[in-house]
PAZAPA-4460 file (N, C-alpha, C; in steps of 0.05 Angstrom, whole numbers, plus 32768, in hexadecimal, padded with zeros to 4 digits):
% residues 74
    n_x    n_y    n_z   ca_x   ca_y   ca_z    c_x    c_y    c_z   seq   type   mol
   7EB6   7F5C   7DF8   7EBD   7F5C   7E15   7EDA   7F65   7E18     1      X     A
   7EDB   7F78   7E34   7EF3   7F7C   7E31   7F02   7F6D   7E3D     2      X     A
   7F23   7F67   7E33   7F36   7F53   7E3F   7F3E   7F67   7E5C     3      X     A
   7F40   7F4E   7E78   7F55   7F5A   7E8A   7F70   7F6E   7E7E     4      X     A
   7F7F   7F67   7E6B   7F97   7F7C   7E6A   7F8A   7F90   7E5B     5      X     A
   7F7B   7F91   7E51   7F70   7FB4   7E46   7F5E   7FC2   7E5F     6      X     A
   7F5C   7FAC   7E71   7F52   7FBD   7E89   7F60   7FCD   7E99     7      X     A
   7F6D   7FC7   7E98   7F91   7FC5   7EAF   7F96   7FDC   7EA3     8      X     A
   7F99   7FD6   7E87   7FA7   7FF3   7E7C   7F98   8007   7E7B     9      X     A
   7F81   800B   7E79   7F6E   801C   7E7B   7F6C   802A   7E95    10      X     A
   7F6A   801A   7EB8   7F71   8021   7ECA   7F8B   8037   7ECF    11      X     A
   7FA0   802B   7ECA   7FB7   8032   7EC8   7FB9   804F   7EC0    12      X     A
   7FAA   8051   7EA9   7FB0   806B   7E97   7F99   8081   7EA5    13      X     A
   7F82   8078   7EAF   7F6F   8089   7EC4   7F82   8089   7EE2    14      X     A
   7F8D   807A   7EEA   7FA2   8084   7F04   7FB3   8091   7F03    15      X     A
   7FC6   8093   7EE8   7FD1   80A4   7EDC   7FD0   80C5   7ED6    16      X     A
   7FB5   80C6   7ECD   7FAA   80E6   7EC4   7F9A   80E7   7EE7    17      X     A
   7F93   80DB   7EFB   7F8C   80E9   7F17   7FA6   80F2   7F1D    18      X     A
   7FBC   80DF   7F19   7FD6   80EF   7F28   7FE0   8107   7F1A    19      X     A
   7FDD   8109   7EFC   7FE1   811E   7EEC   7FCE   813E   7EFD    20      X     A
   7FB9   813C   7F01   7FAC   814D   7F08   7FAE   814E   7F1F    21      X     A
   7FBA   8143   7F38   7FBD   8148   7F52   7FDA   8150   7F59    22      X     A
   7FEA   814F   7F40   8005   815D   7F46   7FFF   8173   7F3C    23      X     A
   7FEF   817E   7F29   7FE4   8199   7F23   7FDF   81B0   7F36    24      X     A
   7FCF   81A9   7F44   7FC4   81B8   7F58   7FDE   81BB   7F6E    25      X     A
   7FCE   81CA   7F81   7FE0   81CC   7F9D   7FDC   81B9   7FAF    26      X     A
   7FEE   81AE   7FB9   7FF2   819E   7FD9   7FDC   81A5   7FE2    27      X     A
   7FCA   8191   7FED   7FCB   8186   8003   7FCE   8169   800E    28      X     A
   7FC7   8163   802B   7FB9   814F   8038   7FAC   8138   8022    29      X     A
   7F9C   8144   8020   7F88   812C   800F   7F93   8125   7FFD    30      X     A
   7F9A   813A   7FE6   7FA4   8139   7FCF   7FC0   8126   7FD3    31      X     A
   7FD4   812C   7FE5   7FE2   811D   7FE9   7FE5   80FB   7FF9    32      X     A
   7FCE   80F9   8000   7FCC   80E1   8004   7FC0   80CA   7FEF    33      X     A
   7FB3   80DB   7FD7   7F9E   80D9   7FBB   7FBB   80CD   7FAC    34      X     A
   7FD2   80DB   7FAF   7FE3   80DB   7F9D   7FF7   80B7   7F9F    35      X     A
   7FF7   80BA   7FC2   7FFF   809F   7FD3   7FF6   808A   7FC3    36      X     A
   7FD6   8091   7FCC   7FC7   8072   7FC5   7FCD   806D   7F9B    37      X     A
   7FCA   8082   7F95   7FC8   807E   7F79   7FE1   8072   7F74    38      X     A
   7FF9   8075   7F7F   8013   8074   7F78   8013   8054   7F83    39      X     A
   800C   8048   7F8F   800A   8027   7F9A   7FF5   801E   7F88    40      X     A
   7FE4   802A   7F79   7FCB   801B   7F66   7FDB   8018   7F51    41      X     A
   7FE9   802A   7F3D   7FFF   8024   7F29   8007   8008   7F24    42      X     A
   8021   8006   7F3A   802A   7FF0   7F38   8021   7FD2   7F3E    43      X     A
   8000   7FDC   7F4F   7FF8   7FCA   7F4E   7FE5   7FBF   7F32    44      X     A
   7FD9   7FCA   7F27   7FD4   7FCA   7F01   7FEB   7FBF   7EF8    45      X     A
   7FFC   7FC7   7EFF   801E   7FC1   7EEA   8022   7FA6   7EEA    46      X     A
   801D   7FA0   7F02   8027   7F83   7F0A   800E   7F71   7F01    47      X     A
   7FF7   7F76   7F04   7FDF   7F68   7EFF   7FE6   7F66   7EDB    48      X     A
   7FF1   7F78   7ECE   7FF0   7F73   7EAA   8007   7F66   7EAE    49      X     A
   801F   7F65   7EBB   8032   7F51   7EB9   8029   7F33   7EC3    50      X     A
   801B   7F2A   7ED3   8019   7F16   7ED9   8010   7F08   7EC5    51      X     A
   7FF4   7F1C   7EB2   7FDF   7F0F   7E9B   7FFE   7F0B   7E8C    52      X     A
   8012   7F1B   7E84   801F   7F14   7E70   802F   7F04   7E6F    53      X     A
   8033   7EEA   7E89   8048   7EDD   7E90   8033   7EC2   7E8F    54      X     A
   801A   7EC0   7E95   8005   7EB7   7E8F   8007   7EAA   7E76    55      X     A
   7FFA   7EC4   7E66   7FFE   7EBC   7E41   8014   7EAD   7E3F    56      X     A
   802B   7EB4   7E42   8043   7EB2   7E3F   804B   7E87   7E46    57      X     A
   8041   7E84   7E5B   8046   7E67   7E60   802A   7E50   7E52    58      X     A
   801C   7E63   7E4C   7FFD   7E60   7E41   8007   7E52   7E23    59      X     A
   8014   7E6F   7E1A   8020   7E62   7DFF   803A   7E49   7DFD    60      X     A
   8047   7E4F   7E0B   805F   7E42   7E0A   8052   7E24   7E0E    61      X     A
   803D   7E21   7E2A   8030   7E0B   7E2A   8026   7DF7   7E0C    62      X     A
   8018   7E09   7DFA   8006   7DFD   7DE8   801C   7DF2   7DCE    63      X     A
   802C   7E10   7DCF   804B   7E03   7DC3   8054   7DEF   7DC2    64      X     A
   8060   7DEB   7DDE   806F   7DD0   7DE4   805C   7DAD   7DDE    65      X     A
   803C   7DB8   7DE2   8027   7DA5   7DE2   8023   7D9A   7DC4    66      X     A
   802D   7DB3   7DB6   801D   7DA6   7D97   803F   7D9F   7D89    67      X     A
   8050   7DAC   7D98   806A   7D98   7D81   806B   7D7C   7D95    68      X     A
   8062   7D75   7DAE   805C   7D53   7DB4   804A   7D4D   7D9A    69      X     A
   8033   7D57   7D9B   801A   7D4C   7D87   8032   7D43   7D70    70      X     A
   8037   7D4C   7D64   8041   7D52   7D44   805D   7D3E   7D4E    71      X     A
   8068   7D35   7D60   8079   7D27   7D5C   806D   7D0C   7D61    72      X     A
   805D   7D0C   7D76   804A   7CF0   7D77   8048   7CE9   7D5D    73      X     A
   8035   7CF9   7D4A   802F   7CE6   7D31   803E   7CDD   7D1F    74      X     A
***
């Protein structure tokens, strides 16, 4: 199964190669509004793998802090 952050990054890297290929071409309208929305989906992925990683991050520190109590209890 795949984890949320390999999704994110996977996203990321397909919003990436649309904007790659829509600065390719010529202007227009559409294209330039394609480029808008893509450019607000980015950072929205960015932030979604930062949150998971701040997540982990208190996730561990949590179980950390939990098992040196254990180990000093006994």
């Amino acid at each position: 199964m795949e984890r949320p952050e390999q999704k994110n990054y996977r996203e990321i890297e397909r919003l990436e190669g649309l904007l790659h290929e829509l600065r390719e071409g010529p202007a227009t309208a559409r294209k330039t509004e394609a480029i808008r929305e893509i450019g607000l989906e980015i950072p929205l992925a960015v932030r979604e793998v930062g949150a998971m990683m701040i997540n982990v991050g208190w996730e561990q520190s949590y179980a950390a802090d939990r098992s040196r109590r254990e180990d000093g209890d006994s």
